[in-house]
TORKOL-4160 file (C-alpha; in steps of 0.2 Angstrom, whole numbers, padded with zeros to 4 digits, m for minus):
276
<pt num="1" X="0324" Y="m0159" Z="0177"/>
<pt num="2" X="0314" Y="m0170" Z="0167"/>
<pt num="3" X="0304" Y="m0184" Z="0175"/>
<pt num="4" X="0299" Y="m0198" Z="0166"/>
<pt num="5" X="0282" Y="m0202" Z="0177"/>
<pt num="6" X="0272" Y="m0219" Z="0170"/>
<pt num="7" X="0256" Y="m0219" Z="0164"/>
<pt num="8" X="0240" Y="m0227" Z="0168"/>
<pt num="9" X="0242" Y="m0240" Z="0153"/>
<pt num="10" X="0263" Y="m0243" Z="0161"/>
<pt num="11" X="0257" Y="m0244" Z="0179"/>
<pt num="12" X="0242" Y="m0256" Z="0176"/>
<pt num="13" X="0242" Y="m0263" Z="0157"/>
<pt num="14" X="0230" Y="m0279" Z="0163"/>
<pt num="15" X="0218" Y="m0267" Z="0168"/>
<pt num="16" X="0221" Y="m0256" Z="0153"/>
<pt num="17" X="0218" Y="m0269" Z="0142"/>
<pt num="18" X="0203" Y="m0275" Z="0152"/>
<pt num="19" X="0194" Y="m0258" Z="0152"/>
<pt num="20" X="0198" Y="m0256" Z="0131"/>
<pt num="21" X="0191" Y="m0274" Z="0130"/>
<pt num="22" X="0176" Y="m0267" Z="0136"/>
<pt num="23" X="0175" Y="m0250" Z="0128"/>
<pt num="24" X="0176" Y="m0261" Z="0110"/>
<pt num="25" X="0163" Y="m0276" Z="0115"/>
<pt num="26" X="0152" Y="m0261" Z="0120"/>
<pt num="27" X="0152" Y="m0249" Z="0104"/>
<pt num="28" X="0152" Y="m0266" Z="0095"/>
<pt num="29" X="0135" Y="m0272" Z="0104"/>
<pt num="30" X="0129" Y="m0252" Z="0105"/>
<pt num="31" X="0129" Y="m0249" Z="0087"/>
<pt num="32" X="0119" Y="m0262" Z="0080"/>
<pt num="33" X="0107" Y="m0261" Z="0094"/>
<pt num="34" X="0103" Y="m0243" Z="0094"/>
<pt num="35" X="0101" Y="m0247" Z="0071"/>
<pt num="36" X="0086" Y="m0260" Z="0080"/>
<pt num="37" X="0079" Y="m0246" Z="0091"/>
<pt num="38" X="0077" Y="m0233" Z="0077"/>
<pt num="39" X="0072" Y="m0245" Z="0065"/>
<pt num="40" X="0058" Y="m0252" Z="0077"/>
<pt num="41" X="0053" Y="m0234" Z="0083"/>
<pt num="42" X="0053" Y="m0231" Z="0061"/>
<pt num="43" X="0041" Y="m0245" Z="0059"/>
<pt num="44" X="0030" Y="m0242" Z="0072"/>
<pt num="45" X="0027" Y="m0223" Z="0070"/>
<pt num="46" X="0025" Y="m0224" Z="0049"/>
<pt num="47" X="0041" Y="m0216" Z="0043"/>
<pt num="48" X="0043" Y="m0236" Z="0037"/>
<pt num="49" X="0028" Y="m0246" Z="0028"/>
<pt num="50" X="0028" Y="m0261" Z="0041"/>
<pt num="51" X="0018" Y="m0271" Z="0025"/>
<pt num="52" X="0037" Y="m0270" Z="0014"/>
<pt num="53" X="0049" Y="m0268" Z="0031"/>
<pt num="54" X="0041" Y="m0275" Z="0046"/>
<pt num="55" X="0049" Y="m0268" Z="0062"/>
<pt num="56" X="0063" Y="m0280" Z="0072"/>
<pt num="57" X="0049" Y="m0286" Z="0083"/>
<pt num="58" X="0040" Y="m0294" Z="0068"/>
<pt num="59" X="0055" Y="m0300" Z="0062"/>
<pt num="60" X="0061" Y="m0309" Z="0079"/>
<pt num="61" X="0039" Y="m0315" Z="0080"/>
<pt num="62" X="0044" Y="m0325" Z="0062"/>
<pt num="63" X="0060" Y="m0332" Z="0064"/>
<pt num="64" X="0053" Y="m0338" Z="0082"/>
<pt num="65" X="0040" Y="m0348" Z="0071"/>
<pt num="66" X="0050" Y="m0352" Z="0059"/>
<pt num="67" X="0061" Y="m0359" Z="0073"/>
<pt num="68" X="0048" Y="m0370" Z="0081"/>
<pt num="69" X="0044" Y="m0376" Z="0065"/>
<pt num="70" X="0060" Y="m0381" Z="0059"/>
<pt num="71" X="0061" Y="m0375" Z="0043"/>
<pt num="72" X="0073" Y="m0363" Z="0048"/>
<pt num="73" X="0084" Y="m0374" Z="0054"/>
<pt num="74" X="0085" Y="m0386" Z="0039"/>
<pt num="75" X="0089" Y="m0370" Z="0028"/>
<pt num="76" X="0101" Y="m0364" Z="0040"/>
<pt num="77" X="0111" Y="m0381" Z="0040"/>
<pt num="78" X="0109" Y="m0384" Z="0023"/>
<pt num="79" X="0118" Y="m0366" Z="0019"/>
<pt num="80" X="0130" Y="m0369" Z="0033"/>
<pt num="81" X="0137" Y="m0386" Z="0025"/>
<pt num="82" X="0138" Y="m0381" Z="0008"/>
<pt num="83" X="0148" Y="m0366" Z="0016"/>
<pt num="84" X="0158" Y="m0375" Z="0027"/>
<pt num="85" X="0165" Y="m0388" Z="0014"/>
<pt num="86" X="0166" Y="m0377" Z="m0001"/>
<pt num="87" X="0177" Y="m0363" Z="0008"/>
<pt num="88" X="0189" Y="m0380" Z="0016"/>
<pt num="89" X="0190" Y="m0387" Z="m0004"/>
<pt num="90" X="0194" Y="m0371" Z="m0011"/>
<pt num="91" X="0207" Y="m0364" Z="0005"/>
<pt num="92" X="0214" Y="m0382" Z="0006"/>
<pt num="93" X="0220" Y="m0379" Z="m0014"/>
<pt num="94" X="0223" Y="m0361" Z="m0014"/>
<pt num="95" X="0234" Y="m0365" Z="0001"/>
<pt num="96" X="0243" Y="m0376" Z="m0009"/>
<pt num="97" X="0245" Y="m0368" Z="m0025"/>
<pt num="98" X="0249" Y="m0350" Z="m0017"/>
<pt num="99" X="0263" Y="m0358" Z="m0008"/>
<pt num="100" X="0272" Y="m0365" Z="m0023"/>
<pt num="101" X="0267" Y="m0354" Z="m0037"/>
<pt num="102" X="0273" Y="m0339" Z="m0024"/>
<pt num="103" X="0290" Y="m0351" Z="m0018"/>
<pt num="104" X="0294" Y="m0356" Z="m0037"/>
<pt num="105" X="0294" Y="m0343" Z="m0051"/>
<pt num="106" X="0294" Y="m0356" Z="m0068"/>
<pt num="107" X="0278" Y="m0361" Z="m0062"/>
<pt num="108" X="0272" Y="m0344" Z="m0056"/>
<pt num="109" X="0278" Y="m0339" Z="m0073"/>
<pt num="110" X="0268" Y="m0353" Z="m0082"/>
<pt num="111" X="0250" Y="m0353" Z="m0072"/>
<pt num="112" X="0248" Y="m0337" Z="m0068"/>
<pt num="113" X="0241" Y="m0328" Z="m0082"/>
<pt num="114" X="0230" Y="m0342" Z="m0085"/>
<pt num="115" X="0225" Y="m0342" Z="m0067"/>
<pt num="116" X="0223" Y="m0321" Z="m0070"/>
<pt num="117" X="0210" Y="m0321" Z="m0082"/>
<pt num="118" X="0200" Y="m0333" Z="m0075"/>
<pt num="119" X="0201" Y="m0323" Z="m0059"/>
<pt num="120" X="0192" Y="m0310" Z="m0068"/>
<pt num="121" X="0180" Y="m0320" Z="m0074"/>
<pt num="122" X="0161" Y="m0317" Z="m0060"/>
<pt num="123" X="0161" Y="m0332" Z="m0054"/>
<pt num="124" X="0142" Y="m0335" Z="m0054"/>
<pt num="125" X="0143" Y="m0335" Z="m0074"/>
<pt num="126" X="0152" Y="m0352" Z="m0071"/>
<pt num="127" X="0136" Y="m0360" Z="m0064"/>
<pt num="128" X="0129" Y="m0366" Z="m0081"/>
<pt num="129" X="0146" Y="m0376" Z="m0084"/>
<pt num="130" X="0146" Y="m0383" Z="m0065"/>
<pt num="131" X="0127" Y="m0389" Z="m0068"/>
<pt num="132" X="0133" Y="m0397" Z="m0084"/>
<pt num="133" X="0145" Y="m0405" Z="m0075"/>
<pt num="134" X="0140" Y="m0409" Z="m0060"/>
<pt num="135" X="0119" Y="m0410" Z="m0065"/>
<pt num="136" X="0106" Y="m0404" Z="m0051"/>
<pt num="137" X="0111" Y="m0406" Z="m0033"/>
<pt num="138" X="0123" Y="m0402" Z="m0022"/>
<pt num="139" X="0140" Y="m0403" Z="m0034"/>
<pt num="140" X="0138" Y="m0386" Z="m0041"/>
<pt num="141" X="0134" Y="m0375" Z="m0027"/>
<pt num="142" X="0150" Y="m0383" Z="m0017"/>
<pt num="143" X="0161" Y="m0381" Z="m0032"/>
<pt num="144" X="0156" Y="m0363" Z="m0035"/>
<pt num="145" X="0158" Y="m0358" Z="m0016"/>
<pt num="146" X="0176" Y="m0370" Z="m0018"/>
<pt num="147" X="0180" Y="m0360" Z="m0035"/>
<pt num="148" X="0178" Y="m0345" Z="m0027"/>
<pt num="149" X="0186" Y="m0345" Z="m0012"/>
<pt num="150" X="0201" Y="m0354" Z="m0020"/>
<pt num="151" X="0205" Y="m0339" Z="m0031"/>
<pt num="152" X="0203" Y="m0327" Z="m0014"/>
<pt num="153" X="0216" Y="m0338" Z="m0005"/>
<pt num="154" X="0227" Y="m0342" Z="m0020"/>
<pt num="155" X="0229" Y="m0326" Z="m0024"/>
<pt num="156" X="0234" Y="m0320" Z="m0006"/>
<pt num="157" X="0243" Y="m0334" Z="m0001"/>
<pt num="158" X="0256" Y="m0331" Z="m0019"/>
<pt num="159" X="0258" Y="m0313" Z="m0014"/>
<pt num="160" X="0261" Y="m0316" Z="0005"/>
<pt num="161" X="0276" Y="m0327" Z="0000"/>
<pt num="162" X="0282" Y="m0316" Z="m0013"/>
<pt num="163" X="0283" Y="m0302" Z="0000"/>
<pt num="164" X="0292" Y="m0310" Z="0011"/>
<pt num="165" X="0305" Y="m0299" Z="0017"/>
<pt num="166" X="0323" Y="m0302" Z="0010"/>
<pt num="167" X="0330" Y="m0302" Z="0029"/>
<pt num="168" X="0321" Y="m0317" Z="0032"/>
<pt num="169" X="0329" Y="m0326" Z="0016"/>
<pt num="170" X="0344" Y="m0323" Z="0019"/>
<pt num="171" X="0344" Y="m0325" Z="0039"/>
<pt num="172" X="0338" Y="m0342" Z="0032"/>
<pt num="173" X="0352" Y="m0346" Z="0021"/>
<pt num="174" X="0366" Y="m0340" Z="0034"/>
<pt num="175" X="0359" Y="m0354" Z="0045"/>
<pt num="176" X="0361" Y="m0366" Z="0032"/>
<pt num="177" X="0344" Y="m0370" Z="0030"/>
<pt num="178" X="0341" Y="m0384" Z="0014"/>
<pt num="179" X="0325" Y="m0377" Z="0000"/>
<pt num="180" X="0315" Y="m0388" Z="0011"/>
<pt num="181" X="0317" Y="m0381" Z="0027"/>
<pt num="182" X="0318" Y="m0363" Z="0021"/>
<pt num="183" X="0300" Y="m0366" Z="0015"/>
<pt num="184" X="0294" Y="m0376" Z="0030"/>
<pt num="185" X="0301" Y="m0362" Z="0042"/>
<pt num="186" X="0303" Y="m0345" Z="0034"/>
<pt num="187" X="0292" Y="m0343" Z="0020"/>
<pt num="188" X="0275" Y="m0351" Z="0029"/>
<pt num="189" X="0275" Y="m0344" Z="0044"/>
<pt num="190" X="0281" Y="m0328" Z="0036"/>
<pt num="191" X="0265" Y="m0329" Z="0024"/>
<pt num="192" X="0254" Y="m0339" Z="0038"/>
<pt num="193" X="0245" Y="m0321" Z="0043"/>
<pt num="194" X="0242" Y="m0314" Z="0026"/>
<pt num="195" X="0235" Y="m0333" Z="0020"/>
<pt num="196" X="0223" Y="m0333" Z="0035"/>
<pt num="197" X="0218" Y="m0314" Z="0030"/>
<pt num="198" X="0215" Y="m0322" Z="0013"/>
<pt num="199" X="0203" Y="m0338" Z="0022"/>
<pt num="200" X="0193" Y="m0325" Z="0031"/>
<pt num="201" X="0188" Y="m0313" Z="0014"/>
<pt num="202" X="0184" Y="m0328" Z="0005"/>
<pt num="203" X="0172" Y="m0334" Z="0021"/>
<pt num="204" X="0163" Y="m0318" Z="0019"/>
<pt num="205" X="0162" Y="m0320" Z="m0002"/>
<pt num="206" X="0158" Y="m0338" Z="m0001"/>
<pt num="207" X="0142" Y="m0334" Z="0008"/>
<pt num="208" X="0138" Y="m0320" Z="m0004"/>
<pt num="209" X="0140" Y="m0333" Z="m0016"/>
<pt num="210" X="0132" Y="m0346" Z="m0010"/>
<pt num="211" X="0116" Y="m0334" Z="m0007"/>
<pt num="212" X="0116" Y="m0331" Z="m0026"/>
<pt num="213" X="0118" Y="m0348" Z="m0030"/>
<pt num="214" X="0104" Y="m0354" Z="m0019"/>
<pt num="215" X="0091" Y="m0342" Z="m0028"/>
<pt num="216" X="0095" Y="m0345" Z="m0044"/>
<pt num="217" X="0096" Y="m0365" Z="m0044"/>
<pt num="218" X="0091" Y="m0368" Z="m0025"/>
<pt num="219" X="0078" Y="m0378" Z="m0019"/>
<pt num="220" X="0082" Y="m0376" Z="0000"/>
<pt num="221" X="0096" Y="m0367" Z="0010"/>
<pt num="222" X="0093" Y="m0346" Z="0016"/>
<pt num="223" X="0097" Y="m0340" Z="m0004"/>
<pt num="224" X="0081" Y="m0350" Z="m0007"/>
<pt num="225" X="0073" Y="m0344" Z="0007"/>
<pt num="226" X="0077" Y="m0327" Z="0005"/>
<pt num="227" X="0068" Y="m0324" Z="m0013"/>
<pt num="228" X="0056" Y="m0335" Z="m0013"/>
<pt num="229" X="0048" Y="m0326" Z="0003"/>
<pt num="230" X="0051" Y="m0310" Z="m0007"/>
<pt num="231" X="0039" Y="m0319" Z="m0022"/>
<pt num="232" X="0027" Y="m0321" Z="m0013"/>
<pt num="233" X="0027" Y="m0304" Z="m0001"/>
<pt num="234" X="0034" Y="m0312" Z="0014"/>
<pt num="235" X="0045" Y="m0300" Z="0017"/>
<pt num="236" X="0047" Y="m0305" Z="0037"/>
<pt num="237" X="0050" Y="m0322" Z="0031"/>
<pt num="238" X="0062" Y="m0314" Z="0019"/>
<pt num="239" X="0072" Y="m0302" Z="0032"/>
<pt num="240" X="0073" Y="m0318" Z="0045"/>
<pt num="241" X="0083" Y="m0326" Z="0030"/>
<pt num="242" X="0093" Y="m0308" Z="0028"/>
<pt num="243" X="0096" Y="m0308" Z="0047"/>
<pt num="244" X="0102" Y="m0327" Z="0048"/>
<pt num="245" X="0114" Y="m0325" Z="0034"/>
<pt num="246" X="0122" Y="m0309" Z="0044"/>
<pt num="247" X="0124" Y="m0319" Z="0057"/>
<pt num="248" X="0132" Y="m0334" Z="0049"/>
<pt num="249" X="0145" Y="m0322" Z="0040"/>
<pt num="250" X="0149" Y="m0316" Z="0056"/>
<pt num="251" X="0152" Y="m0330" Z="0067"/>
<pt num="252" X="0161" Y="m0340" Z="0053"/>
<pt num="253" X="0172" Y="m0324" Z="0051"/>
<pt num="254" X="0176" Y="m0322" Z="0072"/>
<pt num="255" X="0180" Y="m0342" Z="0072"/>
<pt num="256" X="0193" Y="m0339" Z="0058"/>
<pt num="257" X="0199" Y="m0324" Z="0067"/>
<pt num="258" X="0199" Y="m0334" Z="0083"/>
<pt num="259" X="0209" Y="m0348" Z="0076"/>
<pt num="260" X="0219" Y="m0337" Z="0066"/>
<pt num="261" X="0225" Y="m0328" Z="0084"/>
<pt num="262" X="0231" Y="m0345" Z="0090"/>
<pt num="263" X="0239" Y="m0352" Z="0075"/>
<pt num="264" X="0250" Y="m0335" Z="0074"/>
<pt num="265" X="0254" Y="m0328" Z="0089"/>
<pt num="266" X="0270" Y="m0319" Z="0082"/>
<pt num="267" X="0260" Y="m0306" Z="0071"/>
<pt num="268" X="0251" Y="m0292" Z="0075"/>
<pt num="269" X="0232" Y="m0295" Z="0082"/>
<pt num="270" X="0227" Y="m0285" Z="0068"/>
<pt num="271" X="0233" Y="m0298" Z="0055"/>
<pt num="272" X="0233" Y="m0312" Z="0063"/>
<pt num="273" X="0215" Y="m0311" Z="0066"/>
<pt num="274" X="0211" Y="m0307" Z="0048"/>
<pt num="275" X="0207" Y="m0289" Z="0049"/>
<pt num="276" X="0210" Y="m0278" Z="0033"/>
């Protein structure tokens, strides 16, 4: 006889999903640190030219100045805005165009391959036209960051509503729902995870962007900060900037996933946090 005896994660799945919790927030916290140690212990006993990488200590030392002089802060919050209202313009119309080109195929049919080869097109070769247009300033580098992003989340919000499965159409449609209602409660909460897996890609590109834009035309933000330490061999100055932009990408990246968790709480943690 055959008995069917429940296991740890059946008998106690809070505690289950505590102790895995755990186990993940410690790899997660483990792996970077012990890349620290090794690049400290590197540094310090010559296998690395502290002169062109200074050890973690030097790093921390610089950014603490910096800190306490504010400079670091000023390019922080300069990058950050530009960031922040660059990727809300461009997933704000991505958003929109995704969801009708991907709900209506005449204008599908009609922008796409327009929209395609422009797509294709690296997107920091656009900065002489933006600087044409909108001059010196601010304008270019938040309509690069915006133009950018926009094609990340148009292109997955399009595809996220063309894939919706044909179960859910016609589930739809046997309740009698109107072309409005099948949009407003099939296809958009259908495509909602894939579209928030689109905004969190395009958070991590915008601040790649952003970076390179600031270098080239930048006069403040981290880009800025970044190579004109590296000019003039500050290259602690220039690994605070490197640092700073890591962790910038990565808490814009956890609030999206954070938001994308609440906002769809039918999907899978893996998608609705973002994840690919």
């Amino acid at each position: 006889m055959i008995e069917n005896v429940p296991g740890r994660e059946e008998r106690d799945p809070a505690g289950t999903a505590r102790r895995r919790t755990i186990v993940e927030v410690s790899l997660a916290v483990a792996v970077p640190v012990a890349l620290f140690l090794w690049w400290q212990l590197a540094s310090s006993w010559h296998y690395l030219d502290p002169r062109t990488h200074p050890a973690p200590s030097t790093i921390f030392s610089t950014a603490w100045d910096l800190v306490a002089d504010g400079d670091l802060w000023s390019d922080t919050f300069v990058t950050m805005r530009r960031v922040v209202l660059g990727w809300v313009i461009g997933g704000a119309s991505g958003i929109a165009l995704g969801l009708l080109m991907g709900a209506n195929r005449l204008l599908r049919k009609a922008l796409e391959p327009t929209l395609d080869a422009l797509y294709v097109v690296p997107k920091l070769a656009l900065l002489p036209v933006l600087l044409t247009i909108f001059g010196l300033g601010e304008g270019p580098k938040v309509a690069l960051v915006a133009i950018t992003v926009f094609f990340f989340v148009w292109i997955s919000t399009m595809t996220a509503v063309m894939s919706v499965a044909e179960g859910y159409r016609e589930t739809g449609q046997a309740f009698g729902a109107t072309r409005r209602q099948m949009f407003r409660h099939v296809l958009v909460p259908a495509a909602l995870p894939a579209m928030l897996v689109g905004l969190r890609v395009a958070a991590g590109v915008a601040v790649l962007v952003i970076v390179a834009a600031e270098y080239i035309v930048g006069t403040d933000g981290l880009g800025y900060l970044i190579f004109n330490a590296h000019a003039l061999g500050l290259n602690a100055e220039m690994y605070v900037g490197i640092v700073v932009v890591a962790l910038f990408g990565v808490l814009f990246a956890e609030l999206i996933r954070q938001v994308g968790r609440r906002l769809v709480p039918w999907a899978p943690e893996d998608r609705a946090a973002g994840r690919t």
